[in-house]
N, C-alpha and C positions, 0 to 999 in steps of 0.2 A: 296564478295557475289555477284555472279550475279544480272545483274541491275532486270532482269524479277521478280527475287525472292524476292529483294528489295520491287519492287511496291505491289506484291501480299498480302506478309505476311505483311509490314508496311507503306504503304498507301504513298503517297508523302509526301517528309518529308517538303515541303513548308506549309504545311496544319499544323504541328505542331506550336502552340502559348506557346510557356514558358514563365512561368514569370523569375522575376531575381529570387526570392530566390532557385527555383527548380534546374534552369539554374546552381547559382553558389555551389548547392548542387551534381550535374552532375560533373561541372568540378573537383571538390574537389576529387571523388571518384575516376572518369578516370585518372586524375595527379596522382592517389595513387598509381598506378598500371601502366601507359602507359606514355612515358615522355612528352608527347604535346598533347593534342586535336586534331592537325593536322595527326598526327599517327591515325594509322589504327590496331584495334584488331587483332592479326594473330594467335592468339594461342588459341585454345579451354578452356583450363586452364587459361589465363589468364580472359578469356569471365565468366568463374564459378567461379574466385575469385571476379570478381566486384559485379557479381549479389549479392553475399554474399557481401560482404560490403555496397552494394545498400539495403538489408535489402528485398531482394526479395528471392525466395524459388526455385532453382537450382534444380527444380527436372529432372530425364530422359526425362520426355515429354515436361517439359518445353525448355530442353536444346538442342534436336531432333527438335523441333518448329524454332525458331533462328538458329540453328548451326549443318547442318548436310551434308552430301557427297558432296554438290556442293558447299557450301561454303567455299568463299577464304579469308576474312577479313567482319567484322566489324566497321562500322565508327562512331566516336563521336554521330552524329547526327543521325543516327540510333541505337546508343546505349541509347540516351536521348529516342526517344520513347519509346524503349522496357521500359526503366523508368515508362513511362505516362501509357502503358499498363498493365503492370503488377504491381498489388495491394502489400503494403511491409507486410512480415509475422512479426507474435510478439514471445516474446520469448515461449508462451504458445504453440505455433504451432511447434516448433520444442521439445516441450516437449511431445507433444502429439503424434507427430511423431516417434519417439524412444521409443514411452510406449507400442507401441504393441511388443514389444522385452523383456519387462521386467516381465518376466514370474512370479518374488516372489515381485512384486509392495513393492520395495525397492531403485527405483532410479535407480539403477546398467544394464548396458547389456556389455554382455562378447565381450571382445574387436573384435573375429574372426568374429561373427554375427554385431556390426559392423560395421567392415572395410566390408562385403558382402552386408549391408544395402544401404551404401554409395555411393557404386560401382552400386550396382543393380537399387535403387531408386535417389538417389544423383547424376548421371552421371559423375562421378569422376574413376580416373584407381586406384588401389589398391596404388601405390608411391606416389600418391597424397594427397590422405587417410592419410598415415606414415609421410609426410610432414604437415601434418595438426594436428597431435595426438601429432607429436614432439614439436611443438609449444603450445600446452596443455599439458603438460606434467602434471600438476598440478590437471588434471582432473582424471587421474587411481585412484582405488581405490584396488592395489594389481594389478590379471590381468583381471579386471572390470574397465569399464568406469562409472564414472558418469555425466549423461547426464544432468541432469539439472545444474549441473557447465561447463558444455559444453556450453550450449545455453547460461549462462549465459557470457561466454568468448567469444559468438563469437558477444556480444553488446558491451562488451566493446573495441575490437577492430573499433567496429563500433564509442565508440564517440570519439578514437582518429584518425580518418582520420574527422571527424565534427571538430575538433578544426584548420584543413586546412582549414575549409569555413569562407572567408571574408563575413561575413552579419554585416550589420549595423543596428538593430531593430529602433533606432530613426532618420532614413534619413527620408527627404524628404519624397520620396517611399515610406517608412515605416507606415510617421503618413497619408499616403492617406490610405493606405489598413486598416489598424488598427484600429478599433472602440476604443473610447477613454476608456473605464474600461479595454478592450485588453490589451491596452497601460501601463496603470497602472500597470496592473496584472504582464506584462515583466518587468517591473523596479523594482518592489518590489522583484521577484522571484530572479533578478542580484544581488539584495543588500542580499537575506538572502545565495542565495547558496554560497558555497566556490568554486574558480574556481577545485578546485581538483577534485569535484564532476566527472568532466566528464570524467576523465580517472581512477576514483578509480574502488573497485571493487564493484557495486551496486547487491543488494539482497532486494527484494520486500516480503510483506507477507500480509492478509488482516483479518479483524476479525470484533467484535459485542461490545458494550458499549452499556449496555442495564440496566434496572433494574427488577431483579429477581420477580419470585411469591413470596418471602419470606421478600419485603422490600430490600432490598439491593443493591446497584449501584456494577454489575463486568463486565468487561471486559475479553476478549485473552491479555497471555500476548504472551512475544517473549522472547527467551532466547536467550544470543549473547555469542559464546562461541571466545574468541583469545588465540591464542598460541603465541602470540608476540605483545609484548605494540604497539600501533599504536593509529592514530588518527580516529574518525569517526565522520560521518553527518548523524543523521537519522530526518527524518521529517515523521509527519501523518498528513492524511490530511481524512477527511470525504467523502465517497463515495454520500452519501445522501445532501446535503450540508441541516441544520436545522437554521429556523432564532434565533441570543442569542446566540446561542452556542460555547464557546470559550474552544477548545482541548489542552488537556497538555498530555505531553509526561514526563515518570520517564524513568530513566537510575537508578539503584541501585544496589548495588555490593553484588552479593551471598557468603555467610558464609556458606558450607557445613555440615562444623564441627561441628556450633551452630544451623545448621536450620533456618537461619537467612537472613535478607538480609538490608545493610545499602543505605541510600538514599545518592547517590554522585551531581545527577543534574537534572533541568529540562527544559522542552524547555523554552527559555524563547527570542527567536525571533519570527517570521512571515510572509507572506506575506498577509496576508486575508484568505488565503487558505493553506498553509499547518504551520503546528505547529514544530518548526526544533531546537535541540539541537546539541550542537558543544561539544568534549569531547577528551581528549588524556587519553589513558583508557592503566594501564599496562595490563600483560596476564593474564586470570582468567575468571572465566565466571559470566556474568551480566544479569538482568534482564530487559525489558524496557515492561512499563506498562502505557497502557493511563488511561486517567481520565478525567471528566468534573467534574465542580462545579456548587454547586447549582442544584444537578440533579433534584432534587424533582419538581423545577420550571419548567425544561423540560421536564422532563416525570409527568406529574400527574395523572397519570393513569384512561387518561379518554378511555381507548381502549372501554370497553363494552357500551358506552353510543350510541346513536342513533341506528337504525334499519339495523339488520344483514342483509349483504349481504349472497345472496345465493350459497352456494359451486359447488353442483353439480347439475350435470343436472337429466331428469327426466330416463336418461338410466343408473344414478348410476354413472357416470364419472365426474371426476373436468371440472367446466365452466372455459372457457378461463383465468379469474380475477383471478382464483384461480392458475391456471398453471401458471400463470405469476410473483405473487408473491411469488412461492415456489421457480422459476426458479431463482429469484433474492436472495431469503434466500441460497440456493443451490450455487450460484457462489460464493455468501461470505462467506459458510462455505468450499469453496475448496480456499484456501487460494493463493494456492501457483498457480494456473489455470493449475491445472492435469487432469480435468473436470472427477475427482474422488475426493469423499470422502471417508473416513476409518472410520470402526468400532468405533476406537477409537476416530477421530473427533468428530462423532456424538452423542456418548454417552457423550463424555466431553462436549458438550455444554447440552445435557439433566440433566446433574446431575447437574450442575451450577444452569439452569435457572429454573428448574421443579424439582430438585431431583429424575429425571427417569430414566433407563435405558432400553434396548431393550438387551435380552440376544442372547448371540451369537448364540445358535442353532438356532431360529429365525432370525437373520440376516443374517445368510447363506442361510436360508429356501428362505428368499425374495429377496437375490440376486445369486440365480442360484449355492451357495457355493463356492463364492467370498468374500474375505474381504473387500472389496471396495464398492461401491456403484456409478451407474452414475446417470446422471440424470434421466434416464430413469426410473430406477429404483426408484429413489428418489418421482417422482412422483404416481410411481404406489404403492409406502408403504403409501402415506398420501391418495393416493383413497379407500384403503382396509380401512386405518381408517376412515375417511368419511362416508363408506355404512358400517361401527358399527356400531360410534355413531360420529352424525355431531358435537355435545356437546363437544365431545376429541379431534377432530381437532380445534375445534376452541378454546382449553385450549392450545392447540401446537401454532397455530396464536398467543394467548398472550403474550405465553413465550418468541415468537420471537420479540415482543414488534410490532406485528399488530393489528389495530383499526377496526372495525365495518367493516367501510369504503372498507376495505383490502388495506391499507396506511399503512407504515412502520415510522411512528411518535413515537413509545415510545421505539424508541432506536436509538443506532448512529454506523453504518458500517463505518468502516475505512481501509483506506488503510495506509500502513506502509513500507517506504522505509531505508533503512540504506549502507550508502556508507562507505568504511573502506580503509586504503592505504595499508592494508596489502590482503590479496585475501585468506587468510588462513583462515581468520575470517568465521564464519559460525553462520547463525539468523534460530534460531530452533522455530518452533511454534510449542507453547504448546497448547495440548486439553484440558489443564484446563481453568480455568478464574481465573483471579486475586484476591487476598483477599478482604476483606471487604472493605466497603467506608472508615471507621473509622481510617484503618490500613494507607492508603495514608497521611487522613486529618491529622492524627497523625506527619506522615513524613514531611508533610506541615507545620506545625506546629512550630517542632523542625526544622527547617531549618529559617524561622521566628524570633526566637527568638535568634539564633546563628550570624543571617549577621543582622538581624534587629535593629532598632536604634530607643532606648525607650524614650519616654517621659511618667517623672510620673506628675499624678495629685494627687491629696486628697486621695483617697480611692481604685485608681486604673491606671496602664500603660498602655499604647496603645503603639505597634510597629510595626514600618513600615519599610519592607525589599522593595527596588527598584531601579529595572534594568531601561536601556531604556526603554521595551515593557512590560516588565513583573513587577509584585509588589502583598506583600499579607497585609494582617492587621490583626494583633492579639491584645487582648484586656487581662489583665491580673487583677484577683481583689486581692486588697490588703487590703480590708476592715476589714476584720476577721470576716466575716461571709457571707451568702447568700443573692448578691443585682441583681439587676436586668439593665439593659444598652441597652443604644439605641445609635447603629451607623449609621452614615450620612455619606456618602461619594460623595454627589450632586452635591457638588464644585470641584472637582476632575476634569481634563480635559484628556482629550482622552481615557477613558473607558468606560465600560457601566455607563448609568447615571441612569439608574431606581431600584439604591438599598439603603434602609433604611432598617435597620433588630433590632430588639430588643430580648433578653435570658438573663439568667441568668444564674448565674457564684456563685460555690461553695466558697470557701474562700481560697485564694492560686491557685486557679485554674485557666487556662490560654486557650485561644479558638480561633481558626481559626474564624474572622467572616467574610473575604474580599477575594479573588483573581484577580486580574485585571491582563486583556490584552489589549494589544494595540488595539486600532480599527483603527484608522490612521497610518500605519508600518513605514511613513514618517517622524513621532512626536516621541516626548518622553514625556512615559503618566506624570503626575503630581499629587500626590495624597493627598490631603485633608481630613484627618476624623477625622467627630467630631462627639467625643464620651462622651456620656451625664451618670450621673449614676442616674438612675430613684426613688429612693431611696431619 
């Protein structure tokens, strides 16, 4: 690269301050591709494979900015800037990317448009393209691409050149830059993830845990379909983080044939933050469905209490407050971040939470005779309802489990990761919501009673199933007739400590009254209950 065009486009590189981890983030990429640091880029293509592995967006203008008629090479240290300058894309952005191609908003673009897109937009020659699709071979679907298993392949190749980067997160270095919860947060996340994690094949999806107009605790579930037994890591983790709230994650095995579905596992590690089951699963397809306990203590449904916020302004349009928590309901019902939702999303979340639908001539009507929906749109269908009746959007705020306030407290967004060693595996989100509270507690239940280890007294058992982090307590009456019980579990150490519960219990009948999670992921909880019969 001439020196002139050096100075112009990227300023004196004396003036660049790296730190180490960006620095040995740099070398890691450039060694993946160029044999020394001391080597100099000379190839246009090898300059559009780093950017891609650098997690930055190779477009023609980007690529014409950097690397065009006069230049003769690229150096390390001019490649570290163009780092610092240019912001890294996510996988949403190359999904977004490829969706103005997807004319039946099916995932798919036909290979010839493209290998032209890539070329055109991409700054790539067409053998370049064929050297890149070869390597994805996994991504056709017939002679269609699919592009969101694209974008999703081209991070995974991203975390295996990161497993070349030498970082040390507890040097020295480390605990200066690092606030101390920081700190904690990295160690606990080493201890739950599995190293496989970062070269499997990762598949993200996001959803609502909320509780219905009808009483009822449901969730999105996620359907995990394998063609070949393999092992997985899925963890959830809450987008909103709520204080109490400890997330469980089900894995259970679909029965086609019966309509059915058996409970196999459940997360039963942690770091603070995300909720993570470990599972070697044969081929078959599963269901994985979160769940809180105790909902009623989290959502109590105090949405309508204090003095409504006002929707819209006095021109009939949504106030700012109002656009802003639709935008955040809107990102969470676009799950997969195609910054569309479908027909069918949106109604499966209305018949869940509200028992509503919105019929499709109508939804065509409002989005231009699209089955999709953007944001854009999104907002402009809850303005029309609005200037109906303010009364009916603010029955839609509730559903979505928002407060007076326009505060997203009486529900819990999650996001949902699952890593598999197979890449064949595929996590289908469903637009329904999960069964009943009752249908899980159940599955909790009998799982309880099967690893759990009873103690009888006089008139009644108590059992206690427990892991390191995880443990539940059921209570069983043996009396032969209807008595009444009060569980203590205060002595208990490292769970929540604020539950005493007292019910009553049919004759033979047996009840989920506990779930504990770790609160300390460093400890192993220990659990104490004493169960009184009030009788």
């Amino acid at each position: 690269m001439p020196r002139s065009q050096v100075s112009s486009v990227l300023g004196s590189t004396t003036e660049a301050n790296l730190d180490s981890d960006f620095y040995n983030e740099c070398k890691a990429i450039y060694t993946s591709v160029i044999p020394k640091c001391s080597d100099r880029i000379l190839k246009k293509s090898d300059f559009h494979k780093l950017l891609v592995y650098a997690g930055r967006n190779p477009t023609l203008t980007l690529m014409n900015k950097y690397w065009n008629e006069e230049t003769e090479f690229i150096t390390y240290t001019n490649f570290c800037k163009i780092l610092k300058e240019q912001k890294c894309f996510n996988k949403s952005d190359i999904i977004e990317m490829f969706s103005i191609l997807d004319e039946d908003n099916n995932g798919l673009v036909n290979e010839s448009k493209f290998i032209e897109f890539m070329c055109n937009e991409g700054g790539m020659i067409e053998d370049e393209v064929q050297n890149v699709l070869e390597d994805m071979s996994s991504c056709y679907r017939g002679e269609d691409i699919d592009y969101i298993k694209f974008a999703s392949k081209l991070y995974e190749n991203q975390f295996i050149i990161q497993e070349k980067l030498v970082v040390k997160p507890e040097s020295a270095r480390s605990r200066q830059t690092l606030a101390p919860n920081e700190r904690i947060l990295q160690k606990r996340k080493q201890k739950v993830y599995p190293k496989y994690t970062t070269k499997s094949f990762a598949q993200t999806n996001k959803g609502f845990i909320l509780y219905n107009n009808y009483g009822c605790l449901v969730a999105n579930c996620h359907r995990l379909r394998l063609k070949n037994s393999t092992s997985i890591f899925a963890s959830i983790s809450p987008i909103k983080p709520k204080s109490g709230i400890d997330l469980l994650l089900f894995c259970l095995k679909e029965d086609e044939e019966k309509n059915s579905a058996k409970a196999l596992c459940v997360s039963e590690i942690n770091d603070g933050q995300h909720y993570c089951l470990r599972a070697d699963l044969a081929a078959g397809n599963y269901i994985l469905i979160p769940y809180i306990y105790n909902y009623q203590k989290h959502f109590p449904r105090r949405q309508s209490q204090g003095k409504q916020k006002n929707l819209i302004d006095e021109n009939g349009n949504l106030k700012k407050d109002t656009e802003n928590i639709f935008t955040e309901i809107f990102n969470i019902l676009d799950g997969n971040d195609k910054q569309i939702i479908s027909y069918n999303q949106f109604n499966g979340f209305l018949k869940w939470v509200n028992n509503d639908i919105v019929s499709k001539e109508e939804w065509l009507s409002l989005n231009n005779g699209k089955d999709y929906c953007d944001l854009k749109n999104f907002l402009k269908m809850h303005s029309i309802e609005a200037n109906e009746s303010v009364e009916e959007l603010w029955s839609t705020l509730y559903a979505y489990g928002i407060n007076n306030s326009l505060e997203m407290d009486e529900c819990c967004p999650f996001k949902l990761e699952v890593f598999s060693e197979d890449e064949s595996a595929e996590l289908i989100p469903s637009y329904e919501f999960s069964e009943s509270l009752k249908n899980i507690e159940d599955k909790l239940l009998s799982m309880t009673l099967k690893r759990g280890k009873e103690k009888n007294m006089n008139n009644f058992s108590s059992i206690i199933y427990k892991g390191s982090q995880f443990g539940t307590v059921a209570v069983t009456n043996n009396s032969g007739k209807v008595s009444r019980f009060k569980a203590d579990l205060h002595k208990s150490t490292n769970i929540r400590d604020d539950f005493v519960n007292e019910f009553s219990l049919s004759a033979e009948e047996s009840q989920l009254v506990y779930v504990c999670v770790a609160q300390d992921t460093f400890k192993d909880i220990d659990i104490k209950s004493n169960i009184i019969s009030l009788d």
